[in-house]
C-alpha positions in Angstrom: -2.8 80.5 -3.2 0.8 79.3 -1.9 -1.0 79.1 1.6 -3.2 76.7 0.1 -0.2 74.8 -1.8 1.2 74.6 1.3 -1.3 73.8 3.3 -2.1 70.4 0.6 1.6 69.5 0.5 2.0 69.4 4.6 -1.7 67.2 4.5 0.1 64.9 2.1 3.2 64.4 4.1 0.9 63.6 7.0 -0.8 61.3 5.5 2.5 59.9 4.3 3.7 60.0 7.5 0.6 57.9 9.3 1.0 55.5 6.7 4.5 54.8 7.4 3.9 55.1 10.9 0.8 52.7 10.8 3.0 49.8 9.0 5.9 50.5 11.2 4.3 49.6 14.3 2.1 46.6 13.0 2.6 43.7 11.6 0.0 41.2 10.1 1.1 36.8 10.9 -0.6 34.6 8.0 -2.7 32.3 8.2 -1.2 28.7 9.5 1.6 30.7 10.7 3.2 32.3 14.1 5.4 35.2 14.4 9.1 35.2 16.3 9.7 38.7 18.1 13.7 39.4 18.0 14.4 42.8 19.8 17.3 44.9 19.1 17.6 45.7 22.9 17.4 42.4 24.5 17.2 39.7 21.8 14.4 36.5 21.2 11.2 36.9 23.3 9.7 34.0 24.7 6.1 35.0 23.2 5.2 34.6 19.6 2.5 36.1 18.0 -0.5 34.5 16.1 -1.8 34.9 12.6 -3.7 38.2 12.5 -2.9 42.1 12.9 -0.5 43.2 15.3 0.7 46.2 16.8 4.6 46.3 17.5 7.3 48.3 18.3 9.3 49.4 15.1 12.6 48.5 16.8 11.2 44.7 16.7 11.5 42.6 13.9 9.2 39.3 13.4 9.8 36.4 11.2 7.2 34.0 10.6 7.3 30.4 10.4 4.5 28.0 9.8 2.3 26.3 12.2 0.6 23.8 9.7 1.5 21.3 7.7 4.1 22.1 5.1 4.9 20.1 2.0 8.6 19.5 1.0 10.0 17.7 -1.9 13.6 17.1 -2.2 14.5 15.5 -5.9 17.3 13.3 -6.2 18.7 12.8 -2.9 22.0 10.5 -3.7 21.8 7.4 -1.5 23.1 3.9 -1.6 22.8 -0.1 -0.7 24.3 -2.7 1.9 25.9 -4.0 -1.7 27.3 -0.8 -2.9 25.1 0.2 -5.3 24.1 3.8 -6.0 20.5 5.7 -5.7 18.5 9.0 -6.8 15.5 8.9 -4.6 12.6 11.6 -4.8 10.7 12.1 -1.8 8.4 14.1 0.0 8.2 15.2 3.5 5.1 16.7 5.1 5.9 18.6 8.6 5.3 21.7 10.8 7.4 23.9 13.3 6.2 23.4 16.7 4.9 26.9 17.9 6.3 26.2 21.7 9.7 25.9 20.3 9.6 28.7 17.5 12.2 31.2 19.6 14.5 28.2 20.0 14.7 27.6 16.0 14.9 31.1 15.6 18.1 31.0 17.6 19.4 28.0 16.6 19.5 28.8 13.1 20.4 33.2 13.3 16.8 33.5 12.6 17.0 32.2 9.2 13.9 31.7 7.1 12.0 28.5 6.9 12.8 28.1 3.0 16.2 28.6 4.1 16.4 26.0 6.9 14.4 23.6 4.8 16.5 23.5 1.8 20.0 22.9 4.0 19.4 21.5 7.7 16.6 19.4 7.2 17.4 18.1 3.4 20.9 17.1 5.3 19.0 15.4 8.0 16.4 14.0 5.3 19.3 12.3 3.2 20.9 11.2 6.3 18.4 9.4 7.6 17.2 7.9 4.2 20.8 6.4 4.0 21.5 5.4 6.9 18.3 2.8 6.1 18.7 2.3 2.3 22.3 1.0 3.8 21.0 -1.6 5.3 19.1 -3.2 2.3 20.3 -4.7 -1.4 19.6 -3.1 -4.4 16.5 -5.9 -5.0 15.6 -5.4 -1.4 15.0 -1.6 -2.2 12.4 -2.5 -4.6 10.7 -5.1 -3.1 10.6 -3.7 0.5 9.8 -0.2 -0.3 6.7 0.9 2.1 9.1 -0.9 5.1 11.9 1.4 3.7 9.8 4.4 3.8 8.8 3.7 7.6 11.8 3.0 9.1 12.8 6.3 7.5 9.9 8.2 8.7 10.1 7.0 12.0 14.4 7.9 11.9 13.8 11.7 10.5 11.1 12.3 12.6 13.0 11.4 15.7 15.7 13.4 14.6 14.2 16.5 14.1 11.7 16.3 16.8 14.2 17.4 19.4 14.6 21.3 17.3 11.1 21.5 17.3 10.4 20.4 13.6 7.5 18.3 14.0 7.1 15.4 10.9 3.5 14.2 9.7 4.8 12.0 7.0 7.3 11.2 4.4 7.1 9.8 0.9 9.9 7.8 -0.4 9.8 7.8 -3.7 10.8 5.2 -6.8 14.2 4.3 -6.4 16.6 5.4 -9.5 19.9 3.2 -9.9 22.7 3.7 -12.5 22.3 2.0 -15.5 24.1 -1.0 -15.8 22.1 -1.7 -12.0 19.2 -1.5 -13.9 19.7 -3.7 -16.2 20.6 -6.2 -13.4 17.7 -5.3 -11.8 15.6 -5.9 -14.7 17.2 -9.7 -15.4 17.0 -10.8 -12.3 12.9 -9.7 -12.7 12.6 -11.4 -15.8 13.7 -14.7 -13.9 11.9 -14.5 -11.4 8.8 -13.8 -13.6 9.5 -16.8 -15.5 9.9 -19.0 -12.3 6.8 -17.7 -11.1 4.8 -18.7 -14.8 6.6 -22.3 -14.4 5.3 -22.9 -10.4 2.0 -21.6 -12.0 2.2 -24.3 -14.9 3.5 -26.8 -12.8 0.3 -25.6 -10.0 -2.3 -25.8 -12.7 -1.1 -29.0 -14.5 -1.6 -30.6 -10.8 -5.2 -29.4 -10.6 -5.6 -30.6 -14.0 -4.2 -34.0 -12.7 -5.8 -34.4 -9.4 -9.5 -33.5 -11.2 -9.2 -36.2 -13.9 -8.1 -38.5 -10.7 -11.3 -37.2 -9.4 -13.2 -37.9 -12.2 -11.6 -41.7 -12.8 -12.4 -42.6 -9.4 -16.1 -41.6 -9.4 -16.6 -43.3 -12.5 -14.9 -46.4 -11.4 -17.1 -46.1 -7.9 -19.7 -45.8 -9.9 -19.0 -48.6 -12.4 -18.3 -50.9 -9.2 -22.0 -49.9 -7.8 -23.8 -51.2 -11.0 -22.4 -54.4 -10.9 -22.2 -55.0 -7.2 -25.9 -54.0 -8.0 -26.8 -56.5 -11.1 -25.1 -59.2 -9.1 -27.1 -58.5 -6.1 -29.9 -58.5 -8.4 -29.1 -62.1 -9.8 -28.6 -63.4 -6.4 -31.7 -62.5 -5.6 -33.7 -63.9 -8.9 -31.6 -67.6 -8.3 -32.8 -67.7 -4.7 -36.3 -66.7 -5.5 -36.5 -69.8 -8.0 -37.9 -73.3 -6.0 -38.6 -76.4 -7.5 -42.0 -75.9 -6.9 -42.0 -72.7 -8.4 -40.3 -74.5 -11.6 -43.6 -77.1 -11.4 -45.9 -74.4 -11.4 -44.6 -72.9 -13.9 -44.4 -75.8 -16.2 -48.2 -76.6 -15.6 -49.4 -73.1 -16.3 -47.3 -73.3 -19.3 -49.0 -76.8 -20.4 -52.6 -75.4 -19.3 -51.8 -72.4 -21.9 -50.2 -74.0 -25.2 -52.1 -77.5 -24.4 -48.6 -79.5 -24.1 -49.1 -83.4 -23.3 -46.3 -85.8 -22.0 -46.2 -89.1 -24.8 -44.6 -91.5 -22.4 -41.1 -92.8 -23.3 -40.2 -90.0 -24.4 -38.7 -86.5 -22.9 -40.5 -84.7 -25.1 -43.7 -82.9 -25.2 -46.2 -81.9 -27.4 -49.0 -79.6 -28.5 -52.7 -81.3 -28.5 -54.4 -81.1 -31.3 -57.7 -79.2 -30.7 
């Protein structure tokens, strides 16, 4: 019986053992990520492993950094203006390590995580590029030129980074956030140009308004002109139609019908009696 105790404890220890031995010497890269090899004996390897299962020597260690697009967002990155005036900015930056240069991050930064290089070297480099752009604009020109300030700080970041392998796909600059008194300048200077914008749209329409009763006035005056230039043309033509012979004829057609007769001495004529 204790041959038989035996015999199931040394089977379990095995099986321990293979185990242990089976996750020391592999090591399994996830998906959208590669795999920097450090050795103990002669430091960073040039190679890096892909996502999948691998088999490697326990006296190796691998730290894996991703390959595809990662999303960062850094809240309330303190920036400021060309006129002085603070800013809390979110934004967002969307990036991925490039897999050639893995074993130089991995030495650059003592093989340091990605969460740990993301939340100190390139939050630094974010914010320092966001200023150095925000700097060059007014508080007012913050707002109203905010997809120009979000490029010019893309294209700055992503130069910056590309160098140490840290390859940028975009980056999202968020709604500006000034102190408050700034805000309420902000807002006034708003409001007046709001209301400068209803006047020129009151003085705009009032024109139209102006400019189509003009419109109007003239066509009915045109139009006005062309009935009389009409009737008169009309009454030219009815004086030079009428002759004196056309006046005799009519005066005898007008005797043959009502049976007019001429007494002489007089200018006056008469009906015959029938």
């Amino acid at each position: 019986m204790s041959k038989l105790v035996a015999g199931l404890v040394a089977g379990v220890v095995i099986f321990v053992m293979l185990i242990v031995g089976w996750f020391s010497f592999t090591a399994t890269i996830n998906q959208g990520h590669a795999g920097v090899v450090y050795s103990r004996s002669h430091g960073v390897e040039d190679h890096t492993l892909s996502q999948g299962l691998h088999f490697v020597n326990p006296m190796k260690r691998i730290t894996e950094y991703p390959v595809s697009t990662e999303t960062i967002n850094y809240d309330s990155l303190s920036l400021a203006t060309k006129d002085g005036k603070p800013l809390s900015v979110n934004m967002t930056v969307e990036y991925y390590n490039n897999v050639d240069k893995l074993p130089y991050i991995y030495n650059k930064f003592k093989g340091q995580k990605p969460k740990a290089i993301e939340d100190s070297w390139l939050k630094a480099r974010m914010n320092e590029s966001a200023l150095e752009v925000t700097s060059k604009y007014t508080i007012l020109e913050v707002f109203q030129k905010r997809e120009e300030i979000r490029t010019e700080i893309f294209k700055k970041f992503k130069a910056d980074v590309k160098p140490h392998g840290f390859e940028v796909e975009n980056v999202v600059f968020g709604t500006p956030h000034p102190d408050k008194n700034t805000q309420k300048a902000i807002q006034a200077v708003v409001d007046a140009q709001q209301d400068v914008e209803k006047i020129r749209i009151q003085v705009q329409k009032a024109k139209l308004e102006a400019e189509k009763k003009k419109v109007e006035a003239e066509g009915t005056a045109k139009a006005q002109i062309e009935q009389a230039r009409g009737e008169a043309e009309a009454n030219r033509l009815v004086q030079q139609s009428i002759t004196p012979e056309l006046l005799k004829k009519m005066e005898m057609e007008a005797r043959m019908k009502h049976g007019w007769v001429e007494i002489q001495g007089a200018n006056t004529l008469v009906e015959a009696k029938k």
